[in-house]
N, C-alpha and C positions, 0 to 999 in steps of 0.2 A: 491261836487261830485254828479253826477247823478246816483242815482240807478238804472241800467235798468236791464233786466232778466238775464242777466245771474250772476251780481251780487248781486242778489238776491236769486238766487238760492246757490250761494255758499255762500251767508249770512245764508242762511237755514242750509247748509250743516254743516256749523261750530259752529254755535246753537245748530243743533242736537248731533254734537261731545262734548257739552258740554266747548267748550275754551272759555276763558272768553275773555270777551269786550277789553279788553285793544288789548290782541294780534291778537283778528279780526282787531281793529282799525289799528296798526302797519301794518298787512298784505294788507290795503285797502289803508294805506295813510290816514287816516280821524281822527278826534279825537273820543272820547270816546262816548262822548254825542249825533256824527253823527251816530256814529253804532247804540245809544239805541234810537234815534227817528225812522233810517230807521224801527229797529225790532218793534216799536212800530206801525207805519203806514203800514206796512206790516201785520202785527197779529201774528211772531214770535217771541213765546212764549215758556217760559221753563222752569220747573218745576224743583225742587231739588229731589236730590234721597231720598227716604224717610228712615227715620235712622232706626233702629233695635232697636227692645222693649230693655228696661233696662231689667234687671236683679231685681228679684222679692229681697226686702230689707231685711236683716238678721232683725229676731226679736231682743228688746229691751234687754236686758240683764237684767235680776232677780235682785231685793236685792240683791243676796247671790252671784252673780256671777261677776267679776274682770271685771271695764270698762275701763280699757287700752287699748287706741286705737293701732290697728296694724299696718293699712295701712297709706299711705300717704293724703289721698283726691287728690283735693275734689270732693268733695259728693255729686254729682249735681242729687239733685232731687232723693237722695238713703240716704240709714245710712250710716256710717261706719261700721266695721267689730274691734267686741271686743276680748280680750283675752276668758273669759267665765269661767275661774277656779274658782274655792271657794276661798274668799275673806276669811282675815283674819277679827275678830269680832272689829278690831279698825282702819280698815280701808276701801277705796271702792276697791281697788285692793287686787291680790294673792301676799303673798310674796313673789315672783322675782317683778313683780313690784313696788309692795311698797318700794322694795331695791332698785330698780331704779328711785326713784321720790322722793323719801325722804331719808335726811342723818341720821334720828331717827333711832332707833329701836324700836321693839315694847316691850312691858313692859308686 
C-alpha cells in the first residue's frame, strides 16, 4: 500500500482514537506490521493512559492481631487486607478463624 496524505492523516486520526493496530490494519487492507512501520516512519506515536496511584497498603498486622486473609488477590504490588481481631494465645488467627482452618480445638 502506498501511504499518501490522506491516509495518513486518518492513520493519525485512529492512533489518536487510541484503536489498536489490528483493526486500523483490517480497516486499511494491510497487515499489522504495515500499519506499525507506516506509524513508525511517519513519528506517530502513542502513549498509554497513565494508571491511577494504588491505594496506600494496610499496615502489617501486630503479634496480637488475626492474620486471616480476607480478600481475594492478588496483591500486585500492595498487602493483602487482614481480619485484625485478638488472636487466641495458641494460635496466629481470632477464634472464628481458627474454627475455620483447623478441625482442633483449642485446649
Amino acid at each position: 500500500m502506498i501511504w499518501d496524505a490522506p491516509a495518513i492523516t486518518r492513520l493519525r486520526e485512529l492512533s489518536a482514537l487510541g484503536v489498536p493496530m489490528s483493526r486500523i490494519a483490517e480497516a486499511f487492507g494491510v497487515s499489522k506490521n504495515a500499519v506499525a512501520g507506516a506509524r513508525i516512519r511517519h513519528g506517530i506515536y502513542t502513549t498509554p493512559a497513565p494508571r491511577p496511584p494504588l491505594p496506600e497498603p494496610p499496615a502489617v498486622p501486630a503479634l496480637n492481631e488475626c492474620r486471616y486473609i480476607l480478600d481475594d488477590g492478588p496483591w500486585q504490588r500492595r498487602l493483602p487486607q487482614w481480619c485484625g481481631e485478638r488472636v487466641h494465645p495458641a494460635s496466629v488467627y481470632c477464634p472464628d478463624h481458627h474454627a475455620r482452618c483447623y478441625t482442633t480445638k483449642f485446649r
